[in-house]
C-alpha positions in Angstrom: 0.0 0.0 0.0 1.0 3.6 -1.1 0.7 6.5 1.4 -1.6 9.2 0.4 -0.1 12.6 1.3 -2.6 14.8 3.3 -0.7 17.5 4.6 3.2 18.2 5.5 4.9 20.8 7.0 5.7 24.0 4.6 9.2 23.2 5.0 9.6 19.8 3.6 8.8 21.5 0.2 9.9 23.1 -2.8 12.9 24.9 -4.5 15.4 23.5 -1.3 13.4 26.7 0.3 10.0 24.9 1.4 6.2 26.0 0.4 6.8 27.7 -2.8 3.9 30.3 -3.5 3.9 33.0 -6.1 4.9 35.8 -3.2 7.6 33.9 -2.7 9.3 33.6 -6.3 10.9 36.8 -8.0 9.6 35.9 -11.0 5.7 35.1 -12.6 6.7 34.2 -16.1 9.8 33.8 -18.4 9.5 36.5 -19.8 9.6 38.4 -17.0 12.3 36.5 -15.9 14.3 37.0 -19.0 14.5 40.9 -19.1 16.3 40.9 -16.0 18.5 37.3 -16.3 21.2 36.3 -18.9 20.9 33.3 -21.2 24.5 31.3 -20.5 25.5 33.5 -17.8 22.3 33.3 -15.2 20.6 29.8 -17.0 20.6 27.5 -19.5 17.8 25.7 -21.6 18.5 22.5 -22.6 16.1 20.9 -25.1 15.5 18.1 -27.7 12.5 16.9 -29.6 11.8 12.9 -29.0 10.3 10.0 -31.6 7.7 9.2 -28.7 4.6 11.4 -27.8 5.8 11.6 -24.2 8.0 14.9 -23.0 10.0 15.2 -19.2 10.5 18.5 -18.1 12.6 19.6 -15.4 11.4 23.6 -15.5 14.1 23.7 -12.3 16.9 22.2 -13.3 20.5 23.0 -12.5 21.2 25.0 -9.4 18.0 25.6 -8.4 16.7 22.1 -7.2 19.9 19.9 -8.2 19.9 16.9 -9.9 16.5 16.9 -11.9 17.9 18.4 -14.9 19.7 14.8 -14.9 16.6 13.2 -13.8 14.8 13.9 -16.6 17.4 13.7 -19.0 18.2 10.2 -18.3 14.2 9.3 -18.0 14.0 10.6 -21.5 17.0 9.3 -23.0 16.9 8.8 -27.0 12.9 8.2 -27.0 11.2 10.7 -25.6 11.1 14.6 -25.3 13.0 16.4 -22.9 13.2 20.1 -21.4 15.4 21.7 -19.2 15.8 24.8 -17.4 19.0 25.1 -15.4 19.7 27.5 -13.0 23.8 28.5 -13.7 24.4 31.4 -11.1 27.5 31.1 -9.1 24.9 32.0 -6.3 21.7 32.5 -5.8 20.0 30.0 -8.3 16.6 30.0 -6.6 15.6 33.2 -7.5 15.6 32.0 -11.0 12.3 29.2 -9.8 9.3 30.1 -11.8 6.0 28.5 -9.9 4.8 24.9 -12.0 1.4 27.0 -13.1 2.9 29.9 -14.3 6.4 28.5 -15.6 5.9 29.7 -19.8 9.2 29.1 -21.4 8.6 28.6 -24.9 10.6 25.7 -25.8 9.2 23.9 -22.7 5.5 24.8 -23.8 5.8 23.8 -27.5 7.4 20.6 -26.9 4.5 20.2 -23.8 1.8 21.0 -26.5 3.2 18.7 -28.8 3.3 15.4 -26.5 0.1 13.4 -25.3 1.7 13.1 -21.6 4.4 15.4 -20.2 6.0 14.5 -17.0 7.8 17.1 -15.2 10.4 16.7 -13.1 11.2 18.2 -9.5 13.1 18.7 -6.0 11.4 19.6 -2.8 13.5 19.6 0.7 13.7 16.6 3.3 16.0 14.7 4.4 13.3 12.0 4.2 13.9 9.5 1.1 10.9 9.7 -0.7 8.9 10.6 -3.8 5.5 12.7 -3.8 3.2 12.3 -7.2 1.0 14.7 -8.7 -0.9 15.3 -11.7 -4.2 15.2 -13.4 -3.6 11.4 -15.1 -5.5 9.6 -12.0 -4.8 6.1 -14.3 -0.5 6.6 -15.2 -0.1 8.1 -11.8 -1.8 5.2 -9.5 0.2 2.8 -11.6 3.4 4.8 -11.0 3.0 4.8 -7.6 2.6 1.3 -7.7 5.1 0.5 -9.4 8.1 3.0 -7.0 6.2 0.7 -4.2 6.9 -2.8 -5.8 10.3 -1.1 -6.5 11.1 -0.7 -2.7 10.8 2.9 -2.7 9.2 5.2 -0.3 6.5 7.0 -2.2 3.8 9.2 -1.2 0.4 10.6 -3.4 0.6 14.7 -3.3 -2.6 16.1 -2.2 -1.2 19.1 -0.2 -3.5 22.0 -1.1 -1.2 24.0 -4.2 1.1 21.0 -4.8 -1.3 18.5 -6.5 0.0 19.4 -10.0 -3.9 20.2 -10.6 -3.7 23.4 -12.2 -4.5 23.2 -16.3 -1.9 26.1 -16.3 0.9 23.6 -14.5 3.3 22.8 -17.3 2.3 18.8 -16.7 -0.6 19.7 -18.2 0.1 21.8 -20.8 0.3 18.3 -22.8 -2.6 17.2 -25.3 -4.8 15.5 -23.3 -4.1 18.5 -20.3 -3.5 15.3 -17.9 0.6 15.1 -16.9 2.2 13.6 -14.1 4.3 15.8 -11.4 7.2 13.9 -9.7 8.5 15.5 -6.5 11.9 13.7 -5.3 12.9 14.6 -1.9 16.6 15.9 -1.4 17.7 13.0 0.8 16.5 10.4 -1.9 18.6 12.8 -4.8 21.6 12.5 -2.2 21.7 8.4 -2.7 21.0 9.2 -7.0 23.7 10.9 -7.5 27.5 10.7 -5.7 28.4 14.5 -4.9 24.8 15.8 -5.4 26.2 19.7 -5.5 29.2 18.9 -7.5 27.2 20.1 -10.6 28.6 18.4 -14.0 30.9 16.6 -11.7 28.0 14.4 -9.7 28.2 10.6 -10.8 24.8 8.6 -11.0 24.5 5.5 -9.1 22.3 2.6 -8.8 19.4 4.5 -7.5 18.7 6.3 -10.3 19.2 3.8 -12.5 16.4 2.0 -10.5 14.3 4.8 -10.3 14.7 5.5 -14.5 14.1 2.0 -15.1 10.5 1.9 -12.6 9.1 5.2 -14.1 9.9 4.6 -17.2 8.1 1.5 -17.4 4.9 2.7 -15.6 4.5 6.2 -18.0 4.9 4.0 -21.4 2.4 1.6 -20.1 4.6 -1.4 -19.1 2.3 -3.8 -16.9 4.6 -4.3 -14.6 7.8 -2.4 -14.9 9.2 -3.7 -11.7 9.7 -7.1 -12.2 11.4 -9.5 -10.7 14.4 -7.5 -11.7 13.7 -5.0 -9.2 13.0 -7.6 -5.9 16.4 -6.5 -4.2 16.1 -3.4 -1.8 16.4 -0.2 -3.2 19.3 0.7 -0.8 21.3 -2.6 -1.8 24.6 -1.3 -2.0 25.8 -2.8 -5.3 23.0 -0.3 -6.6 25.3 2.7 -5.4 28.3 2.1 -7.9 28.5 5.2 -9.1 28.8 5.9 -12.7 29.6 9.5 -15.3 26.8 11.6 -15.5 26.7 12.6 -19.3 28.2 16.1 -18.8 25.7 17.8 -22.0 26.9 21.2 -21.2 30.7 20.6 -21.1 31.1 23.5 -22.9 30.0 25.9 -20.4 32.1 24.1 -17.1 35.3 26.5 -17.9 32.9 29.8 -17.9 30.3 28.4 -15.0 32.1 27.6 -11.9 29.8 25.6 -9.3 27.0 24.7 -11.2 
């Protein structure tokens, strides 16, 4: 059985900051954002079309909640649409976090309007391992949940008030059929993805992640049971934490971005 999420504490949630609301964030909109921020100096957008009609979106990538740039990147792989905003300040990356419902960068909407499901990728605080899931596809996200249980991980059905991935103006569900999924991966579960975490281009994936990309994958393109017997060992088995390169797609900008 999967926990369903009631209510939690403000600060076990988003941008590394907690409770993310619009008073909170400096910017409403990318454009907004963009008259006052640099493209390669302040953030990046990393972006490719896929052969599927599925899209994953990390809208804040980078800096700005670490690691799900790489998240989504690896869940989309050569298959599927991908989109990435990455925060690439030296400091002071979360003022770059646009709110999920008001987050319009044009790439990131095109390819959205362009796929039948978009999931979309993010980081909230907590030391807790755990993932919360949101969206308006009741049927993909019950069978993702499912399937992160069978998996061994600890995962959690988002139903705090703001944080459901509801909104038809959330990026999720800018897709097609305006049903996505929202994926919400704690900090201290990104900590055992990824050796060195902060270490930006630097940070090696491990066996968790490879776990987790295998398990999601499976339940979003409709696998009946994308856990398997494959998946029966513990998620924290440690020959699942050999770590392993993180394809460094922005090599180009480690020599002019220090700390990202």
């Amino acid at each position: 059985m999967y926990t369903r999420l009631e209510t939690r504490p403000a600060e076990n949630w988003k941008g590394e900051m907690g409770y993310s609301s619009h008073s909170m964030d400096r910017y409403t909109s990318f454009e907004q954002l963009a008259q006052c921020e640099v493209e390669g100096i302040d953030y990046i957008i990393s972006a490719r079309d896929g052969v599927s009609s599925i899209a994953f979106i990390a809208p804040h990538g980078g800096n700005i909640e670490p690691g799900t740039a790489d998240i989504a990147d690896s869940l989309a792989a050569d298959r599927h649409a991908f989109v990435a905003f990455r925060g690439i300040k030296k400091t002071g990356n979360k003022a770059l976090h646009i709110p999920s419902d008001r987050f319009d960068e044009p790439t990131a909407v095109r390819i959205a309007a362009a796929s039948d499901m978009v999931v979309t990728i993010h980081g909230c605080h907590g030391s807790n391992e755990t993932v919360y899931v949101g969206g308006r596809n009741h049927q993909v996200k019950t069978r993702l949940i499912q399937a992160l249980h069978r998996a061994g991980f600890h995962v959690e059905e988002s139903l705090t008030p703001g944080l459901e991935g509801k909104s038809l103006r959330n990026i999720c569900n800018r897709c097609r059929g305006g049903e996505g999924i929202q994926i919400e991966i704690s900090r201290g579960l990104r900590e055992k993805m990824f050796d060195g975490l902060g270490k930006g281009s630097s940070r090696k994936k491990t066996g968790i992640l490879d776990l987790f990309v295998s398990v999601v994958k499976g339940a979003i393109e409709g696998d009946s049971d994308p856990a398997g017997d494959r998946y029966a060992a513990p998620v924290c088995d440690p020959a699942n934490l050999r770590p392993e390169p993180v394809n460094d797609i922005d090599s180009h900008l480690r020599n002019s971005v220090k700390g990202n």
